[in-house]
C-alpha positions as CSV (number, residue, x, y, z in Angstrom):
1,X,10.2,-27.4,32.9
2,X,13.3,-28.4,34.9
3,X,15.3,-25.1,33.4
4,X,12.4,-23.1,34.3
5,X,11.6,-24.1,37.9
6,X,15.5,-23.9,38.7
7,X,15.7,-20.3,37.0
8,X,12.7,-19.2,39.4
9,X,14.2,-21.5,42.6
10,X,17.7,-19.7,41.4
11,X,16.6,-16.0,41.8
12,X,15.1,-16.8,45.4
13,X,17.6,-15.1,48.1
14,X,17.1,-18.4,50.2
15,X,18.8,-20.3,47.7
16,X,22.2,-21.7,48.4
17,X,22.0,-24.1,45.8
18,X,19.7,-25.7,42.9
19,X,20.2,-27.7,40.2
20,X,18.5,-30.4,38.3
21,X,19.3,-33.4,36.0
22,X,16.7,-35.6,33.8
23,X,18.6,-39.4,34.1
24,X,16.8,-40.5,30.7
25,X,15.5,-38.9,28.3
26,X,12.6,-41.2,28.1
27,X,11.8,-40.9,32.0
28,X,9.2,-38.8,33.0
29,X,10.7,-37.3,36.3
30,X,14.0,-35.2,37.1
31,X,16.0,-35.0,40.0
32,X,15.6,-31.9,41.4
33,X,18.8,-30.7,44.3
34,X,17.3,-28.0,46.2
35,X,19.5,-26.0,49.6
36,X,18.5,-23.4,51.3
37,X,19.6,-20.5,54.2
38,X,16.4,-21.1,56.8
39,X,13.1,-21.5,54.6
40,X,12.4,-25.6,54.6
41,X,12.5,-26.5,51.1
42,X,9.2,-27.9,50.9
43,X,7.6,-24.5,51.5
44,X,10.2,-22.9,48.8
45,X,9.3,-25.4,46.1
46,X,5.4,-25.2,46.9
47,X,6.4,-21.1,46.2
48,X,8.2,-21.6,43.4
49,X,5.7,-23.9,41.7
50,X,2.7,-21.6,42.2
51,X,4.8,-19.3,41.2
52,X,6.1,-20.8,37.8
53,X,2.0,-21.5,37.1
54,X,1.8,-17.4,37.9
55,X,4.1,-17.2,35.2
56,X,2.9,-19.6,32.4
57,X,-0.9,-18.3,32.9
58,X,0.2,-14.8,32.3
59,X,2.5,-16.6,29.1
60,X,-0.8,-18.3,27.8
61,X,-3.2,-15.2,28.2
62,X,-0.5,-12.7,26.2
63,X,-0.4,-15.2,23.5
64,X,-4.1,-15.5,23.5
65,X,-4.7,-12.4,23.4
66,X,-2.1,-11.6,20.6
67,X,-3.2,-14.4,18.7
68,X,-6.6,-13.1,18.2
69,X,-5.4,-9.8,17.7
70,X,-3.6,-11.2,14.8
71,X,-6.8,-13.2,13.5
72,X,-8.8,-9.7,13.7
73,X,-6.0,-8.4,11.7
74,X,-5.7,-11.5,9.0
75,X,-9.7,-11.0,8.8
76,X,-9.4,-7.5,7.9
77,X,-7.0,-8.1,5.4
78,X,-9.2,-10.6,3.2
């Protein structure tokens, strides 16, 4: 998720710089380093979150939707 969030945090022209690290591997949190031109950063992260859940739904519904395609198909076939 860190990798993700940073890509889409990344490709905002308000960026001057983002980066992440996870301290252990068995901790559930990262540290997230977040700088930008004039937009505050809590209003860019609140963007970029919605928008990274923008971009998982629309993952989720193509695979659903391929998924069943493929059943229909595997159904077919028997």
């Amino acid at each position: 998720m860190g990798n993700a969030l940073r890509y889409i945090l990344a490709r905002n022209p308000e960026t001057d710089f983002v980066g992440y690290s996870i301290p252990h591997p068995g901790e559930n949190y990262l540290n997230l380093r977040l700088q930008t031109h004039t937009m505050p950063v809590e209003r860019m992260l609140k963007q970029s979150l919605n928008t990274l859940t923008d971009v998982s739904d629309a993952i989720l519904e193509e695979f659903e939707s391929e998924l069943a395609q493929f059943k229909k198909e595997q159904n077919r076939m028997k």
